[in-house]
N, C-alpha and C positions, 0 to 999 in steps of 0.2 A: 635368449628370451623364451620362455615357458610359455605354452597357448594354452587355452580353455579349451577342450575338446569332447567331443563325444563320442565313444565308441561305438562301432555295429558291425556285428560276426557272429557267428555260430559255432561252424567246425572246427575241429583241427588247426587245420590249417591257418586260423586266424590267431589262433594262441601265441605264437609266439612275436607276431606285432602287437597286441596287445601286451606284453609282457615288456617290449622293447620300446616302447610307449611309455610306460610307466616308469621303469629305470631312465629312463631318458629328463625325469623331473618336468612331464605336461601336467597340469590339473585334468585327470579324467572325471568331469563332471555327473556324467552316466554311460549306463553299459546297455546296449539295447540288443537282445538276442532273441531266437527265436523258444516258445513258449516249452517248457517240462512237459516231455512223451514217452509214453507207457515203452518199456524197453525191457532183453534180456526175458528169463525162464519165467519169473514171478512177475513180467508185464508189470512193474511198480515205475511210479515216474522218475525221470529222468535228466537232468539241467544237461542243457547243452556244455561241450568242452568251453567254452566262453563265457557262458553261466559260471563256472563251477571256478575257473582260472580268476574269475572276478570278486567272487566270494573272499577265494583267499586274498586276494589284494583290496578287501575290505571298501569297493564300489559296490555304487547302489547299482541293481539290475532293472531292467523293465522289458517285459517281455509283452509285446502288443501282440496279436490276431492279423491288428490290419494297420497302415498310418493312413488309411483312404477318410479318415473322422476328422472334422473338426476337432474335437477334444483332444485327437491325439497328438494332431498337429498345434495345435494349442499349447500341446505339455511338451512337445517337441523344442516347439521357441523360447517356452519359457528357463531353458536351460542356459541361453546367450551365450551358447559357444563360439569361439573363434572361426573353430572348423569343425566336423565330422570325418573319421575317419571310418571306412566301410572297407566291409575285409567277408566278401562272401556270407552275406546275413542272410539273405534268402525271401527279403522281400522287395519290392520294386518302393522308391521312394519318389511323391509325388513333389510336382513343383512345389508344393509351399514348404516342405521338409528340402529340398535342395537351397531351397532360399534362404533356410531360416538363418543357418549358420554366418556370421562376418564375413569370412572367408574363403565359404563355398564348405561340397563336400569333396572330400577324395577317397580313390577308390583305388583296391590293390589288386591287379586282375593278371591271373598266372598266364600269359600270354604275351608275346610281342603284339602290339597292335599296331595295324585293325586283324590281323590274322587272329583267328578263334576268337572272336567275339562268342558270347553267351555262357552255357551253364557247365562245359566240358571240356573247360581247352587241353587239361593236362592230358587226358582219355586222345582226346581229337587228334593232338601233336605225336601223339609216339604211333593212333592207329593207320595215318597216314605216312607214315614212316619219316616225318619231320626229323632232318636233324639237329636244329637246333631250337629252343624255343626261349622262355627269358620269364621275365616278370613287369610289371609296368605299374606308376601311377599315373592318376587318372584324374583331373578334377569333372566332376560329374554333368551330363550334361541327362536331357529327359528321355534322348533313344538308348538304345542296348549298346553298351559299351562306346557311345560313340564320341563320348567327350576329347577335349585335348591332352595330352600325355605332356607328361610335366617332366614324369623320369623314367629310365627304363633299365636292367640288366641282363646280359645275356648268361645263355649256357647252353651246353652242346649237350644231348641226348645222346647218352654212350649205346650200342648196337645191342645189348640185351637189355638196358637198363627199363625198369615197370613202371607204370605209373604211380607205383606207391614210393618207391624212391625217389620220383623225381618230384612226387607231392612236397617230399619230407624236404628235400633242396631248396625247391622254391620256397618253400615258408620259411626258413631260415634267411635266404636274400632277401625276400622279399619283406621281413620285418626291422632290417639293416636298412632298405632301399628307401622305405616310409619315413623312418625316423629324419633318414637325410632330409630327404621332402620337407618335412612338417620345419626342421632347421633354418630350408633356405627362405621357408613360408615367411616364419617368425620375423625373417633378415629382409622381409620384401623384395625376397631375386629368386624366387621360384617362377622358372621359363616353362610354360607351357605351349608348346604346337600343336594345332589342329591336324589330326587323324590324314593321312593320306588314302585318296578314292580309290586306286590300283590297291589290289592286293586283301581285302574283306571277303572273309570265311566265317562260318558262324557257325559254329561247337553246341549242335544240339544234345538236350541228355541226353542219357545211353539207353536203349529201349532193351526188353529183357530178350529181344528174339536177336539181338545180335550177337550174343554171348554164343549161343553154339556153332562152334568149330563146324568148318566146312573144309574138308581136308582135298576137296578138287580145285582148291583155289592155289596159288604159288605159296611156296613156302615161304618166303620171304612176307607175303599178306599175311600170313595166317601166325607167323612169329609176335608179328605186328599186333594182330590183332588179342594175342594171348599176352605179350606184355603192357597191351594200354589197357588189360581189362582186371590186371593183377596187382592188387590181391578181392577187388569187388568191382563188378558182381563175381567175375571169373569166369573167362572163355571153358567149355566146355563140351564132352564128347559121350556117346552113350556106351555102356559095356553091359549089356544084359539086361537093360532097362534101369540103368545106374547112372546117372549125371556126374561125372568125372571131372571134376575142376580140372584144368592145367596151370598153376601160376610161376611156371618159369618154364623155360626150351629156349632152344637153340635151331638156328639155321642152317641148313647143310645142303651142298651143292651135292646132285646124287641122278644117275640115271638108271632105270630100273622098267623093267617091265609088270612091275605089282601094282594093281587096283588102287589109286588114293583110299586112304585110311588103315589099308593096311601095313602091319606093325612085321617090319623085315627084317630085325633085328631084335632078340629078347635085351639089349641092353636100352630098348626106347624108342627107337627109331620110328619114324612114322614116314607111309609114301603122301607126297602130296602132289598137284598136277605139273609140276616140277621141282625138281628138290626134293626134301624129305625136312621133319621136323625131331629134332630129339630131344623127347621129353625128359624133363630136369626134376622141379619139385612138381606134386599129385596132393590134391584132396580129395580125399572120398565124403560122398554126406556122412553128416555130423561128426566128423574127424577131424582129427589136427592133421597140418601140412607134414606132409613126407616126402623123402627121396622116390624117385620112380626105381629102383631098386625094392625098395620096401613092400612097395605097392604091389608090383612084379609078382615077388614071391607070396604077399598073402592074398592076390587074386589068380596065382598059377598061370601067367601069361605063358601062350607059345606064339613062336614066329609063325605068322602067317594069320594071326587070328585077325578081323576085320574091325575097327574102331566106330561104331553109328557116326 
């Protein structure tokens, strides 16, 4: 059985459940994303990945400001969807838009929960060196993430894997896991449990001062914190008053009498308050991603020099 539904996403990451929504033969009634913003060199507007993936699959879009309106909530019911499917849209939705829908809404949140609740879980799971993390649906309740979980899948966090990798994973499950959902919805044997109280963590965004690398921290933290930042914002270190991205390294067990930050090795090597870190790929501003090799030789690294 095919449900009425409504879509709401923005990123990336929501693409490919919206995609797998539609091949699935639901009626997507409407697409609700967040509004076209000025992007890129010529700052010319810009449809979100959700936008743009709806265009071509030839749904109507709507892109509100707020649903806190009557109006909007108004054009919201007047749709008589089944259910609402929400996939990281980017706004909070008010009791009368949770209500509106038959069926409730459901919601695809990159996380095991209640662990990382909120706006960061993929960032939060790999910076605390989580090693496993999953995906979950959710039918929606009015606090932050705190609905009951209907479905959920796991997956291991491989020891170098970024948070861009394992974005691109979970979207792909996670637009597999929905589909199931909305299946057993239609069939009336979608099992939903309420959230267990042990165990709530809460994935605040990423603030831009946690990006810079502090290399007196373990190496193992600091691995951590350069693959849950990679590839954006990008953990980062100063070389002559130059913002050095790092979006890959490695961990390496190492004892040494060298200052942290300092680079003991010309093939990357970095001291940290224990261990050492060996940098992988480098971005310099406004450059494309390189080997630390590359980087190396067109900034003329020597062993010994000091990393800000």
């Amino acid at each position: 059985m095919t449900l009425r539904l409504v879509f709401m996403g923005t990123p990336d990451f929501a693409v490919p459940t919206l995609t797998e929504i539609v091949g699935a033969g639901h009626e997507v009634v409407a697409v609700y994303s967040q509004p076209p913003r000025p992007a890129g060199r010529g700052m010319a507007e810009r449809k979100s990945p959700v936008h743009a993936a709806a265009d071509r699959f030839g749904l109507p879009v709507l892109t509100p400001k707020t649903l806190k309106d009557e109006t909007a909530q108004a054009a919201f019911a007047a749709h008589g969807a089944d259910a609402a499917v929400v996939v990281a849209y980017g706004l909070i939705l008010p009791k009368a838009v949770l209500e509106a829908p038959a069926q409730g809404c459901f919601n695809l949140h990159a996380s095991l929960l209640p662990r990382w609740r909120g706006a960061a879980p993929i960032q939060r799971a790999i910076m605390a060196g989580d090693r496993e993390t999953g995906v979950a649906v959710m039918r929606m309740a009015e606090g932050l993430d705190t609905g009951p979980v209907c479905m959920e899948e796991r997956l291991a966090i491989g020891p170098d894997m970024t948070a861009g990798e394992l974005h691109d994973r979970l979207a792909l499950i996670g637009a597999g896991l929905m589909v199931r959902a909305l299946a057993a919805l239609s069939r009336d044997s979608l099992d939903c449990r309420d959230q267990p109280e042990d165990g709530v963590t809460y994935a605040s965004k990423i603030d831009k001062a946690e990006a810079r690398i502090d290399w007196a921290r373990p190496s193992q933290a600091v691995h951590d914190q350069i693959r849950g930042l990679s590839p954006f914002p990008g953990a980062w270190f100063d070389l002559a008053g130059e913002r050095v991205k790092v979006l890959r390294s490695q961990s390496m067990d190492r004892d040494g009498p060298e200052a942290p930050g300092t680079l003991v090795d010309e093939g990357g090597i970095v001291a940290c308050a224990d261990g050492a870190i060996r940098l992988v790929d480098i971005q310099r501003p406004g450059r494309q991603q390189m080997s630390y090799a590359e980087f190396a030789r067109g900034a003329r690294l020597k062993k010994g020099i000091l990393f800000g």
